[in-house]
C-alpha positions in Angstrom: 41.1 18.9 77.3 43.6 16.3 78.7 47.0 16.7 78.3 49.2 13.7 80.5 49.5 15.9 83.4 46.2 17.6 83.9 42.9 18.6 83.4 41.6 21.5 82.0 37.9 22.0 82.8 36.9 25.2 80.1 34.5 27.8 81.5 33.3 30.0 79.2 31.9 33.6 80.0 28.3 32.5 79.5 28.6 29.4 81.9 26.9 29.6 85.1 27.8 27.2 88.3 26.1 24.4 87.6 27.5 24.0 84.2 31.1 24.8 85.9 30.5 22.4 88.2 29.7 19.8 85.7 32.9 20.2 83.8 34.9 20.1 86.7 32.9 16.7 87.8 33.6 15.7 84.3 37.3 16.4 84.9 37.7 14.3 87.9 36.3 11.1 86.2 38.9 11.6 83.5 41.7 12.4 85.8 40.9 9.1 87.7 43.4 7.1 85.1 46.2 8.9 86.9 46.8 9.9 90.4 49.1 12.4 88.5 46.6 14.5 87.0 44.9 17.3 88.4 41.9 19.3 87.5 43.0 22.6 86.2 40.2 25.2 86.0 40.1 27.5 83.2 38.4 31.0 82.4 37.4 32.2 79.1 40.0 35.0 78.3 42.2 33.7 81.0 43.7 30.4 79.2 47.9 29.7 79.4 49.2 29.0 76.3 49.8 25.5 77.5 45.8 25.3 77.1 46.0 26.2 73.4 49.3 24.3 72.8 47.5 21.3 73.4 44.6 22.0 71.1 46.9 23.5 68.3 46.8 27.1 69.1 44.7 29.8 69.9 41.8 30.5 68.4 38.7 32.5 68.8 35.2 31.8 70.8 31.9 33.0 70.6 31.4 35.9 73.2 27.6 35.8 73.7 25.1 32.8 74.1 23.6 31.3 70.8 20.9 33.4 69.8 17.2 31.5 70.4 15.9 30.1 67.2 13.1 30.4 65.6 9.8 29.1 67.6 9.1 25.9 65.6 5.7 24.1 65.4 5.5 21.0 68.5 5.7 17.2 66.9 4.2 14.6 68.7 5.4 11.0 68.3 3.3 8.1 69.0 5.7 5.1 70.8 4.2 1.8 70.5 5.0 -2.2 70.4 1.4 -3.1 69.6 2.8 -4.7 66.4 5.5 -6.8 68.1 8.3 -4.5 67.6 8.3 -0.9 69.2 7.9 1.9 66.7 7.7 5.6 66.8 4.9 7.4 64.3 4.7 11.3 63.9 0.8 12.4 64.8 0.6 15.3 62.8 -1.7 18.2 63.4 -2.6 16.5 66.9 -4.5 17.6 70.1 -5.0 16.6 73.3 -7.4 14.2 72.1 -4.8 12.2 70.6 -3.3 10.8 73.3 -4.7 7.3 74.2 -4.2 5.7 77.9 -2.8 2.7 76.2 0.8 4.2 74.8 3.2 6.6 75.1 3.8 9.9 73.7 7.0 12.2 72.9 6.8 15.8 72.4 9.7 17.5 70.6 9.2 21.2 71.1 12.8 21.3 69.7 15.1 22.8 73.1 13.1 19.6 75.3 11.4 16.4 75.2 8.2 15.4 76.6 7.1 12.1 77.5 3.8 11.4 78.3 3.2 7.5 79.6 -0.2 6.4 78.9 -1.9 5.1 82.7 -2.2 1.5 80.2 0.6 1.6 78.5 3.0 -1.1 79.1 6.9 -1.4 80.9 8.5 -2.3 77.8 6.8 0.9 75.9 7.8 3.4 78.8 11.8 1.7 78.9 12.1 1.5 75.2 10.5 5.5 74.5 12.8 6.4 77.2 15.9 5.2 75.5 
């Protein structure tokens, strides 16, 4: 939140330091316009109603984590420019056998990616998958 005087870097009850320290990181890049803005820290529970002025009043927050989601089934994606243009293809009930030396692979287990880089596979397949 940036009103034309500060900074308010949020920190909710769930946050831990590195995520604090993030935000406040965050804040300093966008105070950087102005050498008249500071970075104002801010705990969950603890905001001044300037804070909610500024985002149209108060409201409420969560007060636990998301819960976890359901465990989902992997997908695997096949990244490849062996066609000329680079394309990514679903491999659908796929193994470890799957993976060939000459591409690269993504795994979506859904809370992280996975790429796994072929020892052939080319540059502009490893750059372009990692987009």
């Amino acid at each position: 939140l940036r009103p034309p005087d500060t900074v308010f870097a949020w920190f909710g009850n769930g946050s831990n330091e590195g995520e604090q320290a993030t935000a406040t990181a965050i804040g300093n890049i966008l105070k950087s316009s102005t050498s008249l803005r500071t970075v104002t820290p801010v705990k969950e529970g603890e905001e001044p109603a300037r804070f909610w002025q500024f985002i149209g009043g108060e409201g409420t927050s969560p007060t636990s984590k998301a819960m976890e989601e359901e465990p989902r089934d992997p997908r695997l994606f096949e990244c490849s420019n062996a066609s000329g243009y680079f394309s990514m293809e679903e491999i659908y009930n796929f193994s470890q056998d799957d993976l060939e030396d000459d591409d690269v692979y993504m795994l979506d287990v859904f809370t992280e990616l996975y790429l796994w880089m072929g020892s052939q596979s080319n540059k502009e397949e490893q750059t372009q998958a990692l987009e």
